[in-house]
C-alpha positions as CSV (number, residue, x, y, z in Angstrom):
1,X,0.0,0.0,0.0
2,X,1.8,3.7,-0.8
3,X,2.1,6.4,1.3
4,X,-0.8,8.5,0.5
5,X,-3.3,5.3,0.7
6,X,-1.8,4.5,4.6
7,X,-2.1,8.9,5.6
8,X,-5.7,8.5,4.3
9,X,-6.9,4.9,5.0
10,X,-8.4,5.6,8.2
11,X,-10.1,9.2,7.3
12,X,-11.9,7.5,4.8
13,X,-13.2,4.7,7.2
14,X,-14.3,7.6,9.8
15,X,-15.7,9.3,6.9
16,X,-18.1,6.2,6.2
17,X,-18.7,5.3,9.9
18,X,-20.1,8.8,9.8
19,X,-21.8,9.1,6.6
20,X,-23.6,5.9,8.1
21,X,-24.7,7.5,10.9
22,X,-25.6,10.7,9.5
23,X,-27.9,8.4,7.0
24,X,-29.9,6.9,9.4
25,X,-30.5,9.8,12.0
26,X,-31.7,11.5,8.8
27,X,-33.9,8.8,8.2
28,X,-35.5,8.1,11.3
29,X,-34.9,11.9,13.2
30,X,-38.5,12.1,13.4
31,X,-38.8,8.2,15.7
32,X,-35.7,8.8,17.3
33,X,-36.5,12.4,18.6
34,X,-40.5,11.5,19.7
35,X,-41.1,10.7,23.1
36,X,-41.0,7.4,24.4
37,X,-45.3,7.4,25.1
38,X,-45.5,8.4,21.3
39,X,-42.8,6.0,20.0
40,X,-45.3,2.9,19.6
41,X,-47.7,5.3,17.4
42,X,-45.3,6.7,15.0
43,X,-45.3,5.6,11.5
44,X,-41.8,3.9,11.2
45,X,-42.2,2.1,14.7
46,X,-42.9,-0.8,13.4
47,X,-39.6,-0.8,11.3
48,X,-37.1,1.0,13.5
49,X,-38.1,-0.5,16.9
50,X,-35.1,-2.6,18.3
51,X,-37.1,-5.8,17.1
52,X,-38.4,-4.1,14.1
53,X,-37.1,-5.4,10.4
54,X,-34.6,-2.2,10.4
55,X,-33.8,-1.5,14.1
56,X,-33.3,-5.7,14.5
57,X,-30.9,-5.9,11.4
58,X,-29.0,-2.5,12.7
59,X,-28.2,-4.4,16.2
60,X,-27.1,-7.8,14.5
61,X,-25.3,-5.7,11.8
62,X,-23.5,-3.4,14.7
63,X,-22.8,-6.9,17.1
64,X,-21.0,-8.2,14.0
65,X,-19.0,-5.5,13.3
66,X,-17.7,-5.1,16.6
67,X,-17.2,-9.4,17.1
68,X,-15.4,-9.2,13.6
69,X,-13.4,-6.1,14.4
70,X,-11.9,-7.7,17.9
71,X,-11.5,-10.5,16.7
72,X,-9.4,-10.0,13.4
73,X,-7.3,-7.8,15.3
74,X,-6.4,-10.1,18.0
75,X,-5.8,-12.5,16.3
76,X,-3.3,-10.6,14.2
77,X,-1.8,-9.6,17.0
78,X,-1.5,-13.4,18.5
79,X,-1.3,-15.8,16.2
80,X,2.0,-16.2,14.5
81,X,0.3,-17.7,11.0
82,X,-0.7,-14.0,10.3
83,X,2.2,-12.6,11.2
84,X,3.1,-11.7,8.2
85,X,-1.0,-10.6,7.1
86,X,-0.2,-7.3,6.1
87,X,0.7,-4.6,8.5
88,X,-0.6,-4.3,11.8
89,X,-1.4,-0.3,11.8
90,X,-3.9,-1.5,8.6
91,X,-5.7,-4.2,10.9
92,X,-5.8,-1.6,13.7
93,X,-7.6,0.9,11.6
94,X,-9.6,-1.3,10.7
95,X,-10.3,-2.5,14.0
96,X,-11.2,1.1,14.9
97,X,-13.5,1.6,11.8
98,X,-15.6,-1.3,13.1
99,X,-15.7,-0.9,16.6
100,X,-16.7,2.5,16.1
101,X,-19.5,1.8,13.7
102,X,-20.7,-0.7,15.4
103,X,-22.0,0.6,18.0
104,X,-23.4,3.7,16.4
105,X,-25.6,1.3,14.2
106,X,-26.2,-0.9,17.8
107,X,-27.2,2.6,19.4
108,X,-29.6,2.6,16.7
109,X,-30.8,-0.4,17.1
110,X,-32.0,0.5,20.7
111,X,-33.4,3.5,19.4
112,X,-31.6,5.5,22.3
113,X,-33.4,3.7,25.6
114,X,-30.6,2.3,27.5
115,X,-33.0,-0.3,30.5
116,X,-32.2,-4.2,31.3
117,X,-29.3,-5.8,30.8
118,X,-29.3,-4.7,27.1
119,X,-28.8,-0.6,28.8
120,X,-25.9,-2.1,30.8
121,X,-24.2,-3.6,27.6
122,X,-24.8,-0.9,26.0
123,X,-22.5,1.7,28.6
124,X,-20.5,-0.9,28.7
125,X,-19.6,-0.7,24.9
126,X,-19.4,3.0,25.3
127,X,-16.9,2.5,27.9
128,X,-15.2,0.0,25.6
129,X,-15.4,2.7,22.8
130,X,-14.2,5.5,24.9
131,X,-11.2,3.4,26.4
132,X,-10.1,2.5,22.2
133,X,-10.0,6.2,21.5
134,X,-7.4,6.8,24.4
135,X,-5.8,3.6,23.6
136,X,-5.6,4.8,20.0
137,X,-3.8,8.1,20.9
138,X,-1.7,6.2,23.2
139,X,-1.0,3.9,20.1
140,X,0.4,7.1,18.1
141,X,2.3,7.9,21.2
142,X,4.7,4.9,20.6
143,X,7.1,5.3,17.6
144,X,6.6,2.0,15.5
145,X,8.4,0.5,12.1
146,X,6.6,-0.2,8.7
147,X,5.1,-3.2,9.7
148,X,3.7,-1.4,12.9
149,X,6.7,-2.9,15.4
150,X,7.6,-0.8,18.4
151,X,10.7,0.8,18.2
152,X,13.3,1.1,20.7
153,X,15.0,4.1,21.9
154,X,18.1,3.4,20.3
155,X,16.1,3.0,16.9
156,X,14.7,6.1,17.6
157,X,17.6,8.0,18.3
158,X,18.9,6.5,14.7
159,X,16.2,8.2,12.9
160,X,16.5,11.4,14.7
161,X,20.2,11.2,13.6
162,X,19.8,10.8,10.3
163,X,17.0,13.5,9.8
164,X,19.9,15.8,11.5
165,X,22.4,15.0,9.3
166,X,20.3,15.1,6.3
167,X,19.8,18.5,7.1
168,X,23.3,19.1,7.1
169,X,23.9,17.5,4.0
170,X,20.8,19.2,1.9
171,X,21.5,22.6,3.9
172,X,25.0,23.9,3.2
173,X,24.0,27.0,2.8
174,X,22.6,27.3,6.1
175,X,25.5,28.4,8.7
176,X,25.8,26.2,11.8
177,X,25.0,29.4,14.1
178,X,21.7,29.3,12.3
179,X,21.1,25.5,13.0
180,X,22.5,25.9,16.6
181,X,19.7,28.5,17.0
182,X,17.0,26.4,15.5
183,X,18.2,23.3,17.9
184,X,17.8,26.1,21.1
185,X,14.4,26.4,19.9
186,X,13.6,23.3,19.3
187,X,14.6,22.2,22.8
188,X,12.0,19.7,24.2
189,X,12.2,19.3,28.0
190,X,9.9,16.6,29.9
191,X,8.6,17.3,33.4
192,X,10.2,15.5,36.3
193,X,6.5,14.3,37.4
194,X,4.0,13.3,34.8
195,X,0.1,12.0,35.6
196,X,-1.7,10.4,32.7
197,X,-3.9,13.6,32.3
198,X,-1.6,16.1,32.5
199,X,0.8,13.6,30.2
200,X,-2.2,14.1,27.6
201,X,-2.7,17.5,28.4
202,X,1.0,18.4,27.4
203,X,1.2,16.8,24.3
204,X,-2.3,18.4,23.2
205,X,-0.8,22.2,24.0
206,X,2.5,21.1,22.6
207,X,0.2,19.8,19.6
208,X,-2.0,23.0,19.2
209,X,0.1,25.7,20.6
210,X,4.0,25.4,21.8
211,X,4.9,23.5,18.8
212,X,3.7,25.6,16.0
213,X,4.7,29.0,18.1
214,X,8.0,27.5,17.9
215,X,8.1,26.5,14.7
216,X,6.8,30.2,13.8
217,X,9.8,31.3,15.2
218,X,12.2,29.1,13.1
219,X,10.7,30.3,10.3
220,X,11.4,33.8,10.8
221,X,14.8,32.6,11.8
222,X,15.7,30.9,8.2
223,X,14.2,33.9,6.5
224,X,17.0,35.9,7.8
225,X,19.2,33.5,6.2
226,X,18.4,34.2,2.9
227,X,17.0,30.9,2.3
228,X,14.8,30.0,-0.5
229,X,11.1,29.9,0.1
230,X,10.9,26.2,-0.9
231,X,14.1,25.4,0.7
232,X,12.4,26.7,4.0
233,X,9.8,24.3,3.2
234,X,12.1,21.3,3.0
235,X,13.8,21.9,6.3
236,X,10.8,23.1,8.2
237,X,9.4,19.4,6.7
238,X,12.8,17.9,8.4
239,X,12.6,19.7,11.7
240,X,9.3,19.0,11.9
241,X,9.9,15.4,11.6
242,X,13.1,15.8,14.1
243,X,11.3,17.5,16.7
244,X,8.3,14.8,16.9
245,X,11.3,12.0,17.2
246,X,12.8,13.9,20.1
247,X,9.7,14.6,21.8
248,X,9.1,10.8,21.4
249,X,12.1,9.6,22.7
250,X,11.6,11.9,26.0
251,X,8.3,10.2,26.5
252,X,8.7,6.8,25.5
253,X,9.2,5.1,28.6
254,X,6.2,6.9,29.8
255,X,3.9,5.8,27.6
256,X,4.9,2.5,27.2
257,X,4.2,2.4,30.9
258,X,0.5,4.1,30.6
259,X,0.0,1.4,27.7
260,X,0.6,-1.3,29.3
261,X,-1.9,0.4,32.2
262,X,-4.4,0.9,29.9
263,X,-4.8,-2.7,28.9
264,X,-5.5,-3.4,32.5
265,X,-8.7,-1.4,32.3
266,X,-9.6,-1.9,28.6
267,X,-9.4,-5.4,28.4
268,X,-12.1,-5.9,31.4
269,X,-14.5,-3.5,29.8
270,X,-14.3,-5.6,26.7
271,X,-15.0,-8.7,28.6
272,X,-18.1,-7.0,29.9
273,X,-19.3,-6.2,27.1
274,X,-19.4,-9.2,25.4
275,X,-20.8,-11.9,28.4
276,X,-23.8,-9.1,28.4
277,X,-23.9,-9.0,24.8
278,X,-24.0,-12.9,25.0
279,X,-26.7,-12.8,27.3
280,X,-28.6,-10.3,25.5
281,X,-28.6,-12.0,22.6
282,X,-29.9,-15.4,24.2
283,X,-32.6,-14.2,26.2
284,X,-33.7,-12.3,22.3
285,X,-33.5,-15.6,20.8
286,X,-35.1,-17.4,23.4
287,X,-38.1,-14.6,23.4
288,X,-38.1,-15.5,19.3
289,X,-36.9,-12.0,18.0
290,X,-35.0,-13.4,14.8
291,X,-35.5,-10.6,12.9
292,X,-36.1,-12.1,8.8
293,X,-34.9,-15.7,9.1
């Protein structure tokens, strides 16, 4: 797969998780929005109820997804005959494209009242889903190969190298004062003390706000140079790239650590989830809801 297909792979599976749900609130707004007492009387009840022909195949549609998107993924992760399945960042987005989908089209399904042991399942899943998404930015946290394999510090440290003497190379004309400068400003320092919020909290405001003032800064820096406008573009591309590598390699250990924390608490959730999916499903089947077969 090239480069542009992997940068957009997962945009495009958002995008269709929420044309999907965009789709079917438009379709139903009217049911969805009516109060519960008017529910039974509205026109498309009989359709979209959670044991209607469409609110039925939206739950068994949405179960699937997620079974199918926990699944695949684990077991690309686990077993060692699909090792070599293509790469693992792929079957994660994948993953996520699923197990996001599929509980928009089970939250559907239950037509937004969350009561019985099909309510409980239900937080649970959104528990499961919120704990993916802070997985997931955890996940980006960790600096991986092609193939989606961690990478150490030392391989790390490589890359960062050879960005810095790329720019050496491709940059001649830029004096070593200049670059000296530029590394001053680039300077990424970790707190002593980091909490898991305030971990995610600094690298959102390095994210939104510290990194591009600094970067505004090095700009105006190599336009005193004399520099090219596109040979600007090029280094800023390569300090850029640098920068995200040393900040990286000053967090690494840390969220490794909070990774391996949140598996602890994301794992159980998904266990949860599934024994009262399990049982709601059962006691469906054993009340005879089997929607068209």
């Amino acid at each position: 797969m090239g480069k542009w297909f992997h940068r957009n792979y997962l945009s495009f599976l958002l995008l269709l998780t929420l044309t999907s749900g965009i789709v079917i609130a438009i379709n139903g707004f009217s049911y969805y929005t009516a109060p519960l007492k008017e529910k039974a009387f509205h026109s498309k009840h009989e359709d979209l109820k959670p044991s209607g022909k469409i609110g039925h195949g939206l739950g068994i549609v949405g179960t699937s997804m997620v079974i199918i998107g926990v699944v695949s993924y684990s077991s690309r992760k686990r077993l060692r005959l699909l090792s070599m399945a293509g790469n693992i960042r792929d079957w994660l987005n994948f993953h996520i494209f699923l197990c996001l989908t599929g509980p928009v089209l089970i939250l559907f399904h239950t037509t937004f009242k969350f009561t019985g042991i099909a309510g409980v399942s239900m937080w649970s899943m959104i528990a499961v889903v919120l704990s993916g998404v802070i997985g997931r930015f955890i996940y980006i946290q960790i600096p991986r190969g092609i193939k989606g394999n961690e990478l150490t510090s030392f391989e790390i440290e490589e890359m960062r190298r050879e960005i810095q003497n790329e720019i050496i190379l491709n940059f001649p004309e830029v004096n070593k004062q200049v670059l000296d400068q530029i590394d001053m400003i680039l300077q990424f320092e970790k707190p002593k003390t980091l909490s898991f919020f305030s971990l995610v909290l600094l690298v959102l405001i390095d994210d939104l706000f510290i990194r591009r003032k600094k970067f505004y800064v090095v700009e105006k820096t190599l336009k005193t140079s004399g520099l090219p406008s596109k040979e600007i573009r090029k280094l800023l591309k390569l300090e850029r790239q640098r920068y995200i590598l040393m900040r990286k390699i000053a967090l690494l250990d840390t969220f490794k650590q909070v990774f391996k924390y949140w598996h602890v608490i994301h794992l159980p959730f998904t266990l949860i989830m599934f024994i009262l999916l399990f049982i709601h499903v059962i006691v469906a089947l054993t009340l005879g809801y089997k929607w068209v077969f």
